[in-house]
C-alpha positions in Angstrom: -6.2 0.1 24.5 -7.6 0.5 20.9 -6.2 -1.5 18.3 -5.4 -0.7 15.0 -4.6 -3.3 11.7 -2.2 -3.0 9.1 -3.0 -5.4 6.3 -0.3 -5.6 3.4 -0.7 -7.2 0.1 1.7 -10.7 1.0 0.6 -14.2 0.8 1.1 -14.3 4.7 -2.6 -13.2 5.1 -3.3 -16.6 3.7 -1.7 -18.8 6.7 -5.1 -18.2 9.2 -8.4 -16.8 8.9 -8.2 -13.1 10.5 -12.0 -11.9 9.7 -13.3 -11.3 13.3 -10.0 -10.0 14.7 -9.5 -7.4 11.8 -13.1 -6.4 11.6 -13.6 -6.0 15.6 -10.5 -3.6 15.4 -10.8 -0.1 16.1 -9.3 1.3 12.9 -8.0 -0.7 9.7 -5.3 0.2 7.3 -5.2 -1.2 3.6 -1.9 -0.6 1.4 -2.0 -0.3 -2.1 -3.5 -2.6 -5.0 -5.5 -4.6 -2.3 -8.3 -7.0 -2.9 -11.4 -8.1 -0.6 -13.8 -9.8 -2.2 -13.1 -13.9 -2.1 -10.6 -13.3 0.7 -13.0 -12.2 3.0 -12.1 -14.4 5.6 -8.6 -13.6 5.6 -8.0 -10.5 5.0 -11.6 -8.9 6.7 -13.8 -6.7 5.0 -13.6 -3.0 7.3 -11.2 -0.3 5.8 -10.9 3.2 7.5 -7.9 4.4 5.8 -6.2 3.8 2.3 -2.6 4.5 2.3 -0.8 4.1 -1.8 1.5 5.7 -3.9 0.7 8.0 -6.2 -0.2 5.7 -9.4 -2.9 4.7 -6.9 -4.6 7.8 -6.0 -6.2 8.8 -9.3 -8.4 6.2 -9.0 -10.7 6.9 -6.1 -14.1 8.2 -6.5 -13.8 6.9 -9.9 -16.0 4.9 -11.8 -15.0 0.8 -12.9 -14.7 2.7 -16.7 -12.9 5.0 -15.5 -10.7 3.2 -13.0 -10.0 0.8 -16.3 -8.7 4.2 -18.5 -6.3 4.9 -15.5 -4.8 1.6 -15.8 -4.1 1.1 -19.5 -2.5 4.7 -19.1 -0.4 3.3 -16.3 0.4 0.3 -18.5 1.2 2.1 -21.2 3.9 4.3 -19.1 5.1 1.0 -17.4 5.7 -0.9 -21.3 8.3 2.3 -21.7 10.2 1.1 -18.8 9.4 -2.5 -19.4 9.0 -4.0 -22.7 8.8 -7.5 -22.0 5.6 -6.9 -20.8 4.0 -6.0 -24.3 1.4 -8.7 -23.9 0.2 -8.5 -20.6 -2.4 -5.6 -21.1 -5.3 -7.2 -20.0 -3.7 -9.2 -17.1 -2.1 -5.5 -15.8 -5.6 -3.9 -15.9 -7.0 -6.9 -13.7 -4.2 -6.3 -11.3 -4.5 -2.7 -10.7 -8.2 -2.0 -11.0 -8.8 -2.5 -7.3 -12.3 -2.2 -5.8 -13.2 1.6 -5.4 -12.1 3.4 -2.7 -15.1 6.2 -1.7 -13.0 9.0 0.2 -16.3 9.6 2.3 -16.0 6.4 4.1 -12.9 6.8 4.5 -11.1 8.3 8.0 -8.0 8.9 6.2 -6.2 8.7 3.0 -2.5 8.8 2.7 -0.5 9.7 0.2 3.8 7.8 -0.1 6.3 9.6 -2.0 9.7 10.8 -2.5 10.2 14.2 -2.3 10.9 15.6 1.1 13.2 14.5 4.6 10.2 14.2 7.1 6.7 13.3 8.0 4.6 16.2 6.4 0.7 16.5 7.3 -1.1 19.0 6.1 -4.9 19.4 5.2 -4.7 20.1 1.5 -1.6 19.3 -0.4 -0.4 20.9 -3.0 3.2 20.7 -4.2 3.7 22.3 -7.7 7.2 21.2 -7.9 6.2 17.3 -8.2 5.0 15.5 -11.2 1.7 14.1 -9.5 -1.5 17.1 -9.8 -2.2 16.7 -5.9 -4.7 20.2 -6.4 -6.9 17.9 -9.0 -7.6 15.4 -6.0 -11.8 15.9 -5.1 -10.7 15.2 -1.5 -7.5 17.2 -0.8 -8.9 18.7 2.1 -8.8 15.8 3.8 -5.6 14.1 1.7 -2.2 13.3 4.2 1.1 13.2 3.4 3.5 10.6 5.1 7.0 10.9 4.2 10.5 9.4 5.7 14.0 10.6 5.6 16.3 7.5 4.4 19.4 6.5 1.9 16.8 4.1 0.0 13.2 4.4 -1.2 11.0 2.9 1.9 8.1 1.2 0.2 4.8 2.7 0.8 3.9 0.0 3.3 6.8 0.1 5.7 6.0 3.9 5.8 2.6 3.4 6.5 3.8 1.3 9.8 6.1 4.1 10.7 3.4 6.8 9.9 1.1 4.5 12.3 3.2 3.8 15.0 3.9 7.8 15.2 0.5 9.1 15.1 -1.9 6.5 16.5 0.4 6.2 20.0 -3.5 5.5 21.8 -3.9 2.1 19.5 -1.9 -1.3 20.1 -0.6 -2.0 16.1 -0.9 -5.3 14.5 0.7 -6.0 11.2 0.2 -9.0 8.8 0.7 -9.6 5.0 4.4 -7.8 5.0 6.1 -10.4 3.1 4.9 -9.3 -0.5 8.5 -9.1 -1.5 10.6 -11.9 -0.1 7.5 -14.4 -0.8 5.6 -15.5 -3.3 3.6 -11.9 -4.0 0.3 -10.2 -3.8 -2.2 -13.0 -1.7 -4.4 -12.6 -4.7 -2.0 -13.6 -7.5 1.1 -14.8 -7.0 2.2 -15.9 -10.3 1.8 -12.4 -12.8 5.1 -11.2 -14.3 4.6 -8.3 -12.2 5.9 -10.6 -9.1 8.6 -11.8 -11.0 9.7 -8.1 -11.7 9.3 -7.0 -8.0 10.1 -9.8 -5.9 13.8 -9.9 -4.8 15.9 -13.1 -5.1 18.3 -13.6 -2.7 21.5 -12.0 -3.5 19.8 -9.7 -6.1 18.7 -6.9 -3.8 16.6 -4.3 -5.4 18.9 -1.2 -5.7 16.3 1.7 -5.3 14.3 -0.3 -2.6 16.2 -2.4 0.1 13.3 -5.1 1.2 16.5 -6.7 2.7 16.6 -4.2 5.1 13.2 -3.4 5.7 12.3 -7.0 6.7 14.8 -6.8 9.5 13.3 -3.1 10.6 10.0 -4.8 10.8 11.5 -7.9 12.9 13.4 -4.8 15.3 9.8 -2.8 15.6 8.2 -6.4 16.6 11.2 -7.3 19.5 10.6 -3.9 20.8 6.9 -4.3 20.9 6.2 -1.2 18.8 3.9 -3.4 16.8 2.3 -7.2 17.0 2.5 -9.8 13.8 -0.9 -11.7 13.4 
């Protein structure tokens, strides 16, 4: 059977050195803000498809200046909501200027948000009546859209599994890195403010976004065998 990774942005990459089984894989899914270079040996180097949110998007096929302007943009929209950040500027644009994702290389690119009660794929998206220009993206033609029906926000990783697990039914899935939010953080920095805001505390359970109960879904998906931890 093929097999297919999902590698999320938790310090649980970091417990063993997962190179040679990610890289040998058939297909590889990164999530998000993800970082390669100086993890290398943990977290592999193949990607064939890019799943993020929207804030994300905007910044493949970009250049490093330009993928720079998109984050102090973000920032700036983030300082509204978040004022006690007013001095982190140049730590938030380390954060979220990722490496740059080429949409050539790439077998697929999907695309988490809100709107919507389903999975939706279609071949170019365009949806007017959300905030995010999806008709100024260079690859649209190739852009999906995975989407799930739920009383809480899933985050964009959990979806990505459940896209996964629904449309690669040929591939034997392995997950690692899902503990972003009930452990220390991103595997690359785990002591920005930004982890501090995110992270849930026990007994504090984000209100939009239940990790709570997405950690136990993941641990359900596992005892079935729907997908392997590595």
């Amino acid at each position: 059977m093929k097999r297919l990774v999902i590698v999320g942005c938790g310090a649980g990459v970091l417990t063993s050195k997962k190179r040679d089984f990610i890289d040998s894989s058939d297909l590889v899914v990164r999530v998000n803000n993800f970082k390669i270079k100086g993890y290398e040996d943990f977290v592999g180097t193949k990607t064939d498809i890019y799943s993020c949110a929207p804030k994300f998007i905007n910044s493949i096929d970009k250049s490093e200046e330009d993928r720079i302007k998109d984050c102090v943009v973000r920032y700036e929209e983030e300082l509204v909501k978040h004022p006690e950040l007013e001095f982190y500027k140049d730590l938030y644009v380390k954060i979220y200027n990722h490496p740059k994702i080429d949409s050539d290389s790439m077998k697929e690119i999907l695309l988490s948000y809100l709107p919507g009660n389903e999975i939706i794929k279609v071949e170019k998206a365009l949806h007017p009546q959300d905030k995010f220009p999806f008709e100024r993206l260079p690859f649209s033609s190739k852009l999906k859209i995975c989407n799930f029906s739920s009383p809480f926000n899933h985050t964009t990783g959990f979806r990505t599994i459940l896209y996964c697990i629904k449309t690669y039914t040929d591939h034997e899935i392995f997950v690692t890195g899902f503990d972003f939010f009930l452990s220390s953080g991103w595997y690359w920095d785990t002591g920005s403010p930004w982890v501090k805001q995110h992270t849930v505390q026990v007994g504090n359970p984000n209100p939009d976004q239940s990790f709570y109960i997405e950690s136990e879904r993941l641990k359900q998906l596992i005892n079935k065998g729907s997908v392997k931890e590595i």
